[in-house]
PDB file of N, H, CA, C and O in Angstrom:
ATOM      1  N   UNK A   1     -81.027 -17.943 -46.691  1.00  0.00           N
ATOM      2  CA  UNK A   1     -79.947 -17.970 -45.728  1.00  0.00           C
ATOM      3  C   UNK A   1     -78.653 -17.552 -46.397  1.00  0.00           C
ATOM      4  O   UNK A   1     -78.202 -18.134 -47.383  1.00  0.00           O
ATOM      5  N   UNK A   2     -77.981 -16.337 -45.711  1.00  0.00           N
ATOM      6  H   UNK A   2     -78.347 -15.864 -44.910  1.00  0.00           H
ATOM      7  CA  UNK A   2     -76.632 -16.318 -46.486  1.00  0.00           C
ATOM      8  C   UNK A   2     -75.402 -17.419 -46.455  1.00  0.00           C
ATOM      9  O   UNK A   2     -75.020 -18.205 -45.588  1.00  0.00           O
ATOM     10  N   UNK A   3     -75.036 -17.173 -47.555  1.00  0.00           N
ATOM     11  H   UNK A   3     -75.346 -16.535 -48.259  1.00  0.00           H
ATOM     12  CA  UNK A   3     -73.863 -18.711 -47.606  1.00  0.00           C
ATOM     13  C   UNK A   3     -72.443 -18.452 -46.154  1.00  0.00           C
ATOM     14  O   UNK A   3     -72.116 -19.301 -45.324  1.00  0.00           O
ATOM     15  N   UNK A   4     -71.855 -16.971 -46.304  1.00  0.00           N
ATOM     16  H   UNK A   4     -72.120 -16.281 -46.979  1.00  0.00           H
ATOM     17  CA  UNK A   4     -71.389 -17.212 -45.003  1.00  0.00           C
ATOM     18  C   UNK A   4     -71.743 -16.051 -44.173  1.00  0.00           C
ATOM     19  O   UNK A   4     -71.396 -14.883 -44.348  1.00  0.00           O
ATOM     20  N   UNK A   5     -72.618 -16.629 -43.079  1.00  0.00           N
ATOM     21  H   UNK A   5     -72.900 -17.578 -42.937  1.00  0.00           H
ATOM     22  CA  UNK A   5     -73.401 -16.324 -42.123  1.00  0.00           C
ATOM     23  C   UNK A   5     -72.391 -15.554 -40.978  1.00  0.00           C
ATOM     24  O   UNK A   5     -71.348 -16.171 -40.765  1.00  0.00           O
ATOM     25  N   UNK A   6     -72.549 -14.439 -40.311  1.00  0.00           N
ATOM     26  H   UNK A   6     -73.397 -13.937 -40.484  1.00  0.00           H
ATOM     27  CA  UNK A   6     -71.956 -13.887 -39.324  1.00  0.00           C
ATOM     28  C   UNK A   6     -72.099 -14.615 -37.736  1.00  0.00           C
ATOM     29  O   UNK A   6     -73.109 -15.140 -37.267  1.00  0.00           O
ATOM     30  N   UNK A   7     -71.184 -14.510 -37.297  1.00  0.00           N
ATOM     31  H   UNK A   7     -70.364 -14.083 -37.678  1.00  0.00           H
ATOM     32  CA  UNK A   7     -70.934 -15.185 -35.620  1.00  0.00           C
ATOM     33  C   UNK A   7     -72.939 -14.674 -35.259  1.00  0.00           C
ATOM     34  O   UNK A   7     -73.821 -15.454 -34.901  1.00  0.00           O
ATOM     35  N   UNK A   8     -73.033 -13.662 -35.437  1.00  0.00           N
ATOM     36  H   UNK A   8     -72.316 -13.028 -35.727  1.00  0.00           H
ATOM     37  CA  UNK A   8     -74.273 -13.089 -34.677  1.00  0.00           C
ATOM     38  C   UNK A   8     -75.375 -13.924 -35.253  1.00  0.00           C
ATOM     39  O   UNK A   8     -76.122 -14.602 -34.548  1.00  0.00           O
ATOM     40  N   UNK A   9     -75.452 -13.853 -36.559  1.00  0.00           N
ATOM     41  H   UNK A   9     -74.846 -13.302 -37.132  1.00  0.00           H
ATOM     42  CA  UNK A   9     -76.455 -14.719 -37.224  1.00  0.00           C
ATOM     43  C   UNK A   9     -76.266 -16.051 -36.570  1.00  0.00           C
ATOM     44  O   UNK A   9     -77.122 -16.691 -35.960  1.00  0.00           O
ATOM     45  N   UNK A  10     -74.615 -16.477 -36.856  1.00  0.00           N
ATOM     46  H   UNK A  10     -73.919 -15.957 -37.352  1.00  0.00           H
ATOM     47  CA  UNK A  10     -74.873 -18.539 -35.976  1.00  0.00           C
ATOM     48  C   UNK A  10     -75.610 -18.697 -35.234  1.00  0.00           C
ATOM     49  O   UNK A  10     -76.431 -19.613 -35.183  1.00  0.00           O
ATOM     50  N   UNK A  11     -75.357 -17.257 -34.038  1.00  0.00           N
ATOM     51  H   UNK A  11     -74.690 -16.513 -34.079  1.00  0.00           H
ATOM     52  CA  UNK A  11     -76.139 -17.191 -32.799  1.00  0.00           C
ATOM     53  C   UNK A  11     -76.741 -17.626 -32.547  1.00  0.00           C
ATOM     54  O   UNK A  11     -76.805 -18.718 -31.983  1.00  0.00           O
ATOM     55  N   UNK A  12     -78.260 -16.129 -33.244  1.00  0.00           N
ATOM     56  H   UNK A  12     -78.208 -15.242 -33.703  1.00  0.00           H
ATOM     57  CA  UNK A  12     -79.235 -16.308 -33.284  1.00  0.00           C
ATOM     58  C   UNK A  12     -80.023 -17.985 -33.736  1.00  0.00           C
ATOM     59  O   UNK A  12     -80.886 -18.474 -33.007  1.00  0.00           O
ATOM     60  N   UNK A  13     -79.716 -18.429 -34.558  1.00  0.00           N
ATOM     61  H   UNK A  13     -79.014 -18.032 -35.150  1.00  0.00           H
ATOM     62  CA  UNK A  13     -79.747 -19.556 -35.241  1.00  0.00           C
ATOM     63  C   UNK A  13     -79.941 -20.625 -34.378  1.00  0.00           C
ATOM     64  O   UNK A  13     -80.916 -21.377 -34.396  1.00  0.00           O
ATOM     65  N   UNK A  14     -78.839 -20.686 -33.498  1.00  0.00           N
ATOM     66  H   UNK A  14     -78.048 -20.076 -33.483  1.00  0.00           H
ATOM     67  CA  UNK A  14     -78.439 -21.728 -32.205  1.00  0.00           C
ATOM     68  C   UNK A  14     -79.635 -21.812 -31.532  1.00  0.00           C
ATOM     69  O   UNK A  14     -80.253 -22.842 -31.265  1.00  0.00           O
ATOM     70  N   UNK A  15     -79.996 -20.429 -31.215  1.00  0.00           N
ATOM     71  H   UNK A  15     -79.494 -19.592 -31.432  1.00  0.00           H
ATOM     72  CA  UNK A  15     -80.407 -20.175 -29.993  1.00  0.00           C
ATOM     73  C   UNK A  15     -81.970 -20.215 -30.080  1.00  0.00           C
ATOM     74  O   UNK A  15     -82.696 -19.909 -29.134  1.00  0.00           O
ATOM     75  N   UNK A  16     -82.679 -20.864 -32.031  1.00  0.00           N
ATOM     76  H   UNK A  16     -82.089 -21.113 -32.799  1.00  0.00           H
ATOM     77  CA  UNK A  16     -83.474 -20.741 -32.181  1.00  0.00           C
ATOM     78  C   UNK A  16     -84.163 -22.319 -32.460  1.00  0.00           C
ATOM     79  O   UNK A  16     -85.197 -22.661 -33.032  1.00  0.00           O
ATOM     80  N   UNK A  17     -82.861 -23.243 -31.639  1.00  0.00           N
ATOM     81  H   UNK A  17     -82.020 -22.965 -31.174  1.00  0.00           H
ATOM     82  CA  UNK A  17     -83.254 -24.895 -32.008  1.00  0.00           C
ATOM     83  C   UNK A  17     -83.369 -25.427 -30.122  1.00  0.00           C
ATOM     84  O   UNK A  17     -82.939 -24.827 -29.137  1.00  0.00           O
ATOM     85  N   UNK A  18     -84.001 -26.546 -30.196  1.00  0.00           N
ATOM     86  H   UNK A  18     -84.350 -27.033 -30.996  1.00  0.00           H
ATOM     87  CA  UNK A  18     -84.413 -27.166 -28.950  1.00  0.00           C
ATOM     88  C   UNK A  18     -83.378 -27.095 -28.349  1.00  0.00           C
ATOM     89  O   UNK A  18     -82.267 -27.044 -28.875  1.00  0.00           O
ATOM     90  N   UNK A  19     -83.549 -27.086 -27.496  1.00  0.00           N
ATOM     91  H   UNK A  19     -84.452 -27.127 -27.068  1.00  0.00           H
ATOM     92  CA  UNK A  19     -82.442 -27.635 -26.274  1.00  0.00           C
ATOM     93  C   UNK A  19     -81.726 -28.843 -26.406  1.00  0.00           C
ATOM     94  O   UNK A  19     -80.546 -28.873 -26.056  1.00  0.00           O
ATOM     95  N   UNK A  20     -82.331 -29.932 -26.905  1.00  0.00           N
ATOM     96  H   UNK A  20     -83.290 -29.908 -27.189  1.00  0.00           H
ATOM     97  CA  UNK A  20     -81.182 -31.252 -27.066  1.00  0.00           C
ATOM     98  C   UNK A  20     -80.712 -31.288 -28.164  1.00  0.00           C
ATOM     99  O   UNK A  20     -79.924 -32.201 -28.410  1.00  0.00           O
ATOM    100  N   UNK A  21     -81.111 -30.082 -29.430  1.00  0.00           N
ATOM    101  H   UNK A  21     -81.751 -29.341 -29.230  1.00  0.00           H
ATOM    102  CA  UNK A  21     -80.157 -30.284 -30.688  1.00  0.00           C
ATOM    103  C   UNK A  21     -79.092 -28.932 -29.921  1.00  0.00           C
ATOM    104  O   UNK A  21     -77.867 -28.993 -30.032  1.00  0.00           O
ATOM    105  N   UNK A  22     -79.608 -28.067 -29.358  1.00  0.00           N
ATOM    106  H   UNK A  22     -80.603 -28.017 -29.267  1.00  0.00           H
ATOM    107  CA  UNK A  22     -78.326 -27.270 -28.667  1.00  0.00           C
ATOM    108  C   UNK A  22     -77.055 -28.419 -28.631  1.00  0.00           C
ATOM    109  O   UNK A  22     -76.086 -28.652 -29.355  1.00  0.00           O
ATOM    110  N   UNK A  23     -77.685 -29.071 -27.222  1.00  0.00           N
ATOM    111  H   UNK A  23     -78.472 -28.881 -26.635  1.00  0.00           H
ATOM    112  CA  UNK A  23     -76.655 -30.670 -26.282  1.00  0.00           C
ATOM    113  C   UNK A  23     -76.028 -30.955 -27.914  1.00  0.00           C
ATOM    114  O   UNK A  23     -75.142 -30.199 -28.312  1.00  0.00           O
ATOM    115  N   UNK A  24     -76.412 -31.806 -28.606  1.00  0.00           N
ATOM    116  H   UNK A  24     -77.132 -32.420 -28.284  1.00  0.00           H
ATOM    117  CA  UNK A  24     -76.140 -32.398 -28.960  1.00  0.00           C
ATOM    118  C   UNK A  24     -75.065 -31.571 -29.945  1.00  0.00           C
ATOM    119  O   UNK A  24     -73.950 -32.092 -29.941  1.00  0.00           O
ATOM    120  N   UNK A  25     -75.192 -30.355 -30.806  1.00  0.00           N
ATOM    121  H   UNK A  25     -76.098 -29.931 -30.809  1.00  0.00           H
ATOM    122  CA  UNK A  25     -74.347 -29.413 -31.308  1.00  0.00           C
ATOM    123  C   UNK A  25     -73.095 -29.254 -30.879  1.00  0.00           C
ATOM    124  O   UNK A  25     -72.140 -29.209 -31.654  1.00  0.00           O
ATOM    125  N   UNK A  26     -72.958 -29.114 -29.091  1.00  0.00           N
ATOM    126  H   UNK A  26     -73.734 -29.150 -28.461  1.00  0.00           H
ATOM    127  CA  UNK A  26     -72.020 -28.271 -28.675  1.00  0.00           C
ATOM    128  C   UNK A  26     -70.744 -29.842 -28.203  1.00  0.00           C
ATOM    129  O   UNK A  26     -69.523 -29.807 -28.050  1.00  0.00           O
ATOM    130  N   UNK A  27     -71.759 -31.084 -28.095  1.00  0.00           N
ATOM    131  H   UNK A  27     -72.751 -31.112 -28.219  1.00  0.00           H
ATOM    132  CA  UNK A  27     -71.307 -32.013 -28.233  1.00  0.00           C
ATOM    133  C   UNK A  27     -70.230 -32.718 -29.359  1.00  0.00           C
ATOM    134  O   UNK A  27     -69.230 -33.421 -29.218  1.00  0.00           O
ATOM    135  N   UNK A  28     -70.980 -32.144 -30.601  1.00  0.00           N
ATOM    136  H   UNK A  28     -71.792 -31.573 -30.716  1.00  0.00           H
ATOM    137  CA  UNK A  28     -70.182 -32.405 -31.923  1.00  0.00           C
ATOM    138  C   UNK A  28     -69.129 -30.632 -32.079  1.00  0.00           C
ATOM    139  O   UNK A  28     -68.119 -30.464 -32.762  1.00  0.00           O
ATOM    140  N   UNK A  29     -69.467 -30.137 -31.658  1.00  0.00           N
ATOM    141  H   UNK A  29     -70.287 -30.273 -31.103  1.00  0.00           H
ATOM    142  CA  UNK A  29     -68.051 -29.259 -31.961  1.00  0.00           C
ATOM    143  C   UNK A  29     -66.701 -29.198 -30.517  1.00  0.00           C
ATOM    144  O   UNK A  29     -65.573 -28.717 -30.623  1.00  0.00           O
ATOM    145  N   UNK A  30     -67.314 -29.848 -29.271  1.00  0.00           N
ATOM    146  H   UNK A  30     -68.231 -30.239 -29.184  1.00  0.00           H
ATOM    147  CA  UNK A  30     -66.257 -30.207 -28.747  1.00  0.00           C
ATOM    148  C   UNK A  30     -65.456 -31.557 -29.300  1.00  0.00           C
ATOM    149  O   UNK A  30     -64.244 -31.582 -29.087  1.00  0.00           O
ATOM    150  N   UNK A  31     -65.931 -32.439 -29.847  1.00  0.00           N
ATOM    151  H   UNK A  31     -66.916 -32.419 -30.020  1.00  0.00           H
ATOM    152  CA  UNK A  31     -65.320 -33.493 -30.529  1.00  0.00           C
ATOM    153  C   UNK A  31     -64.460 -32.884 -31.594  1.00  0.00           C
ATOM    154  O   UNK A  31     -63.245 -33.073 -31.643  1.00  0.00           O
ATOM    155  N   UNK A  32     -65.135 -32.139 -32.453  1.00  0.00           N
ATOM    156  H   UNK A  32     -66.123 -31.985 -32.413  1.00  0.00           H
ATOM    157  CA  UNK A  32     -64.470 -31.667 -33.711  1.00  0.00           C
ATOM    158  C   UNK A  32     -63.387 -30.898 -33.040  1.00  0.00           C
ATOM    159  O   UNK A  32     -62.425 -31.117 -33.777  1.00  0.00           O
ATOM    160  N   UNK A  33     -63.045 -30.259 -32.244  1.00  0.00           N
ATOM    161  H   UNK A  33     -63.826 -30.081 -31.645  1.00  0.00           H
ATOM    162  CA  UNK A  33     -62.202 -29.243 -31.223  1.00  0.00           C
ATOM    163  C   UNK A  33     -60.922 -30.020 -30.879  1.00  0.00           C
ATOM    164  O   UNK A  33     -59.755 -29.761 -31.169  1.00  0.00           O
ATOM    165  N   UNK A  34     -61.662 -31.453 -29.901  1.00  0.00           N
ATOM    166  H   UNK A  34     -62.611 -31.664 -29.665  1.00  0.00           H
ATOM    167  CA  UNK A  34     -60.677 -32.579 -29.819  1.00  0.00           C
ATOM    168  C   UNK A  34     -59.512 -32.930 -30.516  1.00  0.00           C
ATOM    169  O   UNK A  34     -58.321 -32.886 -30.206  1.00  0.00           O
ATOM    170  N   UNK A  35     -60.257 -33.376 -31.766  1.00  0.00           N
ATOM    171  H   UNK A  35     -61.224 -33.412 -32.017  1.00  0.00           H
ATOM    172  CA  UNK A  35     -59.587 -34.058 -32.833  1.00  0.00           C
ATOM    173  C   UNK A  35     -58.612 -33.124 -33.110  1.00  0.00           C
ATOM    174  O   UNK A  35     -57.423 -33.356 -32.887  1.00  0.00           O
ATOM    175  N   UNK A  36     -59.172 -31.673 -33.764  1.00  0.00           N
ATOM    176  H   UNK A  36     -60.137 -31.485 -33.946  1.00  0.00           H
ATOM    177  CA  UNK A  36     -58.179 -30.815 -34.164  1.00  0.00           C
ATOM    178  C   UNK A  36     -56.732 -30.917 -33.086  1.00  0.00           C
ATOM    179  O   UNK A  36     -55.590 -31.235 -33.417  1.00  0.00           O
ATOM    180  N   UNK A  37     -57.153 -30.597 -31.957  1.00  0.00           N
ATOM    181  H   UNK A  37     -58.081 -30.338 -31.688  1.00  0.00           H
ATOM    182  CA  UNK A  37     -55.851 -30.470 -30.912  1.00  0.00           C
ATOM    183  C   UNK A  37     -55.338 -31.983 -30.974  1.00  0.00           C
ATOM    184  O   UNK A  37     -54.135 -31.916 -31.229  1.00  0.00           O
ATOM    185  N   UNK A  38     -55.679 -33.146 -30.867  1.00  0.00           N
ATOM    186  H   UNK A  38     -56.655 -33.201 -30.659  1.00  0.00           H
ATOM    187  CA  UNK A  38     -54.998 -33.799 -31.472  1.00  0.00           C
ATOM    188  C   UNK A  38     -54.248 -34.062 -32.527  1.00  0.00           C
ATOM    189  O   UNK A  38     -53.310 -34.830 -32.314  1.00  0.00           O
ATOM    190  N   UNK A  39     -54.407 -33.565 -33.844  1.00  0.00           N
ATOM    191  H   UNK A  39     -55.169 -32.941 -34.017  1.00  0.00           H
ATOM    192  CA  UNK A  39     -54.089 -33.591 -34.983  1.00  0.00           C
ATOM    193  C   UNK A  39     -52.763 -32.667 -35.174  1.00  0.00           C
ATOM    194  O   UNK A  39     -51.942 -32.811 -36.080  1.00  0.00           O
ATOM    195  N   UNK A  40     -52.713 -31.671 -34.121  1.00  0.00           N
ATOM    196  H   UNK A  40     -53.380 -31.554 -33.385  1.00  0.00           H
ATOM    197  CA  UNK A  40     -51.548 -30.433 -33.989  1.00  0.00           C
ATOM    198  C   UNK A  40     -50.678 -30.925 -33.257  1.00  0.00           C
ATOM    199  O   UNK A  40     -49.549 -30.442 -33.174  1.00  0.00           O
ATOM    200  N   UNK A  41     -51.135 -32.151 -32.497  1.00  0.00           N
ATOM    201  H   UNK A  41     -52.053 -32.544 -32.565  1.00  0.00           H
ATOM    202  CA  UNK A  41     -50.188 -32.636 -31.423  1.00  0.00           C
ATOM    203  C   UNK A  41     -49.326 -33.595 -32.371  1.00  0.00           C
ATOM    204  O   UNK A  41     -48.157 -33.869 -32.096  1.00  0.00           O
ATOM    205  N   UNK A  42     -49.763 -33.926 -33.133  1.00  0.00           N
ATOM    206  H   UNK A  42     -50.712 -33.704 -33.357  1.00  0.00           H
ATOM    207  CA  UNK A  42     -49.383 -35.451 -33.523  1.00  0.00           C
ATOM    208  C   UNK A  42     -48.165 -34.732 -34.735  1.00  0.00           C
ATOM    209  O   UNK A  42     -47.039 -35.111 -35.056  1.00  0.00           O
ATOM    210  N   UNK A  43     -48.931 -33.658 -35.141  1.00  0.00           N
ATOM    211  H   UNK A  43     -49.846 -33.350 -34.880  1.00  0.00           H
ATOM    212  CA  UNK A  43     -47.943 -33.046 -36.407  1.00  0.00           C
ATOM    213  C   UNK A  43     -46.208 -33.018 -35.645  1.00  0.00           C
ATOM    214  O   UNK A  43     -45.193 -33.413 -36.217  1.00  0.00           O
ATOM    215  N   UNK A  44     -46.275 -32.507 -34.408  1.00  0.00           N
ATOM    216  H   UNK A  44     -47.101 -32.186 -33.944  1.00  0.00           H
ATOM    217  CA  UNK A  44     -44.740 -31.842 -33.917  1.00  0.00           C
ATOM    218  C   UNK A  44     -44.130 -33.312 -33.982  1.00  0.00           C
ATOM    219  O   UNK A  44     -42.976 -33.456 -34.384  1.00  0.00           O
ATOM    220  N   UNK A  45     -44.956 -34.487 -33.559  1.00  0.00           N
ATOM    221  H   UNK A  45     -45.894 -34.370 -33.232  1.00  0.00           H
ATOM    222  CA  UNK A  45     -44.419 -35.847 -33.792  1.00  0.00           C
ATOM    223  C   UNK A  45     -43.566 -36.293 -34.890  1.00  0.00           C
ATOM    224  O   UNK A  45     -42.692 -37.141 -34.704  1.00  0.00           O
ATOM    225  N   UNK A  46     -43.832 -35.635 -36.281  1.00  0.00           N
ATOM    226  H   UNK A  46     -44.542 -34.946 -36.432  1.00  0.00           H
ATOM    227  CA  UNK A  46     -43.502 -36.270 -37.712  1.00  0.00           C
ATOM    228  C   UNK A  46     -42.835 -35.439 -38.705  1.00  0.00           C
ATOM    229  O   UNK A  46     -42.644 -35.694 -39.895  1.00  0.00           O
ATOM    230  N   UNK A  47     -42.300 -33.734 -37.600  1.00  0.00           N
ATOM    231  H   UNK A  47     -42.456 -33.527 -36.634  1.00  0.00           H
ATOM    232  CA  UNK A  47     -41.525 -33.142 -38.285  1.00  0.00           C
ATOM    233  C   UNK A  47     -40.409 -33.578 -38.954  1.00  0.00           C
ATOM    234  O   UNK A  47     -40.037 -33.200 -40.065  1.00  0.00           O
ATOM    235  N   UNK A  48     -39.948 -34.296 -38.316  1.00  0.00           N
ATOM    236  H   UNK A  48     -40.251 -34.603 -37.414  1.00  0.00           H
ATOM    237  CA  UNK A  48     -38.323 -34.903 -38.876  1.00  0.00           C
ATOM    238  C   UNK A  48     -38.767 -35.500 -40.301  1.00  0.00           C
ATOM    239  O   UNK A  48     -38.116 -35.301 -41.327  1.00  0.00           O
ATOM    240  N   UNK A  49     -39.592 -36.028 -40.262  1.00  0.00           N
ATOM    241  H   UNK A  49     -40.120 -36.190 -39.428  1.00  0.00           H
ATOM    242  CA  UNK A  49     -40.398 -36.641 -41.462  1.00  0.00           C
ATOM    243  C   UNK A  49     -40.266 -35.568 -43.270  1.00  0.00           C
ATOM    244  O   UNK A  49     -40.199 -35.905 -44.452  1.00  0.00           O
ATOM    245  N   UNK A  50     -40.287 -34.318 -42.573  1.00  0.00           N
ATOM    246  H   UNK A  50     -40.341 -34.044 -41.613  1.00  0.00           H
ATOM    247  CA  UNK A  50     -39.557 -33.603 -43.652  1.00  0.00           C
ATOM    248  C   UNK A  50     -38.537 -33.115 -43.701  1.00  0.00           C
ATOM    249  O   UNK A  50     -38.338 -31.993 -44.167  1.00  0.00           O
ATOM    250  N   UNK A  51     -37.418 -34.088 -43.087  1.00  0.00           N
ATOM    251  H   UNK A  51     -37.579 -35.000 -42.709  1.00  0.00           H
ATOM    252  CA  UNK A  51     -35.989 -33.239 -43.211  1.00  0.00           C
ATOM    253  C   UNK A  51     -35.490 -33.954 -44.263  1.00  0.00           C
ATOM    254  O   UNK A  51     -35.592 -35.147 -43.975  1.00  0.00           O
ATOM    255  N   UNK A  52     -35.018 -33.813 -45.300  1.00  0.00           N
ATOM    256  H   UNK A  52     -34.935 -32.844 -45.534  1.00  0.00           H
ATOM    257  CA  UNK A  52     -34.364 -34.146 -46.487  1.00  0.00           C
ATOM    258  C   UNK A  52     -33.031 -34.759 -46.146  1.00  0.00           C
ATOM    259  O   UNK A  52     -32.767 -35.755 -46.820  1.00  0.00           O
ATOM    260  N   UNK A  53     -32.272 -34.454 -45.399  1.00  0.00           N
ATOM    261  H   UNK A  53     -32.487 -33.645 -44.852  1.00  0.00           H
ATOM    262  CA  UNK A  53     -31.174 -35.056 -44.214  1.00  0.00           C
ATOM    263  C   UNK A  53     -31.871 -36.650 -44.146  1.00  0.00           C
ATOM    264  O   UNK A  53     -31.285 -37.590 -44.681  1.00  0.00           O
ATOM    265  N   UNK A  54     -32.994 -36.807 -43.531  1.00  0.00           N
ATOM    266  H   UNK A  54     -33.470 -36.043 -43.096  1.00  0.00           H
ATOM    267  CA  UNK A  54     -32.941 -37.582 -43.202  1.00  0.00           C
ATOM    268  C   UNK A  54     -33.979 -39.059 -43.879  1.00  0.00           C
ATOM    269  O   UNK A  54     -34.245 -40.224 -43.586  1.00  0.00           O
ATOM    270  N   UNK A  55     -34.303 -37.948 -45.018  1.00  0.00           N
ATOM    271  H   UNK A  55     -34.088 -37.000 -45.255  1.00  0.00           H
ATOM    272  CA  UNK A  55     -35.139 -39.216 -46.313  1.00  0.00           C
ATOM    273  C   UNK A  55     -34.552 -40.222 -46.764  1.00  0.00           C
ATOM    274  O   UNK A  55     -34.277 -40.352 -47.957  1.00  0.00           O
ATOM    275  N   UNK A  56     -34.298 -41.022 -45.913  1.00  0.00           N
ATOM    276  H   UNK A  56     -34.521 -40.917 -44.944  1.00  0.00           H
ATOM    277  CA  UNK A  56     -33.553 -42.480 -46.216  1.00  0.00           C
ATOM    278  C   UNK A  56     -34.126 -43.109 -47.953  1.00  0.00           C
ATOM    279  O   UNK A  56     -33.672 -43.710 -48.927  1.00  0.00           O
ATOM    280  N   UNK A  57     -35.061 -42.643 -47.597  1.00  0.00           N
ATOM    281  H   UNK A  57     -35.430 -42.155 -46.806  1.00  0.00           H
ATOM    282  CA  UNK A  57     -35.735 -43.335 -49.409  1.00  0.00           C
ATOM    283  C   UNK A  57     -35.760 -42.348 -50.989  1.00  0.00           C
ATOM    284  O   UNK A  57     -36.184 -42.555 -52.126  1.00  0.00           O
ATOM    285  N   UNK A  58     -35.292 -41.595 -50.524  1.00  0.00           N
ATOM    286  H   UNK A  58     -34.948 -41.427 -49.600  1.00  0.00           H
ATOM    287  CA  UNK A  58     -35.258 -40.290 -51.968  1.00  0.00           C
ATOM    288  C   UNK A  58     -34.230 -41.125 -52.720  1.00  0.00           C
ATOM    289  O   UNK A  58     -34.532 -41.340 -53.893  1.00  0.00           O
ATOM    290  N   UNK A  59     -32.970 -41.689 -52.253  1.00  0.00           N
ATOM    291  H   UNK A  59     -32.725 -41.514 -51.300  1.00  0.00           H
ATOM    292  CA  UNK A  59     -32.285 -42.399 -53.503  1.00  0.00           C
ATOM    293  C   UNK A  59     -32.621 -43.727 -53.634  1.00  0.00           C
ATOM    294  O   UNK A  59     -32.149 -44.325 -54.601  1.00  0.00           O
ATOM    295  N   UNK A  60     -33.355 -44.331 -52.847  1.00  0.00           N
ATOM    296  H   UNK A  60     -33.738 -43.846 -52.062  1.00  0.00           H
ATOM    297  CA  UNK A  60     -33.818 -45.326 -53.297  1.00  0.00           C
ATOM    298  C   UNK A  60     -34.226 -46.113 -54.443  1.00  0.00           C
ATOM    299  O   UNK A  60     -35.439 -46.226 -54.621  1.00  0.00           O
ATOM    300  N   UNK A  61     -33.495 -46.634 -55.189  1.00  0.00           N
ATOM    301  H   UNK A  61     -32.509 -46.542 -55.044  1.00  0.00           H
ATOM    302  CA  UNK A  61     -34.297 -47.031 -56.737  1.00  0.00           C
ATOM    303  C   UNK A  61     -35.040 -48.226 -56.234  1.00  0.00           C
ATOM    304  O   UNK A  61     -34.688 -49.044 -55.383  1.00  0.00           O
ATOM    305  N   UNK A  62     -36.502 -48.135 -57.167  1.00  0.00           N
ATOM    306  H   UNK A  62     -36.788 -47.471 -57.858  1.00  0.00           H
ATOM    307  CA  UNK A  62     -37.454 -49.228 -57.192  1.00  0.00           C
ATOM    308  C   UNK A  62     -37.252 -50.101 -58.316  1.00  0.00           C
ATOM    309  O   UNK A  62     -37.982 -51.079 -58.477  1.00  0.00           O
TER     310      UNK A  62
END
């Protein structure tokens, strides 16, 4: 099997397993899909988080 496999090869591949490991596949990459768009959402949340303006703790001595 080549290490990285072409869209056509995944394909074929897919299209060469049962039907409920299909289900169950397309199941785990809409989750994985999820998360991502969550994860992009959450980033615009915590921009300020790198404004140097506003690093209350950079002079902070411990």
């Amino acid at each position: 099997m080549n290490v990285n496999p072409t869209v056509e090869e995944i394909k074929e591949m897919i299209f060469r397993l049962p039907l409920q490991e299909v289900v169950v596949l397309i199941q785990d990459i809409e989750e994985r899909l999820e998360t991502l768009d969550i994860m992009q959402l959450a980033e615009t949340g915590f921009k300020e988080w790198n404004d140097t303006e506003e690093d209350i703790y950079s002079s902070y001595q411990y």
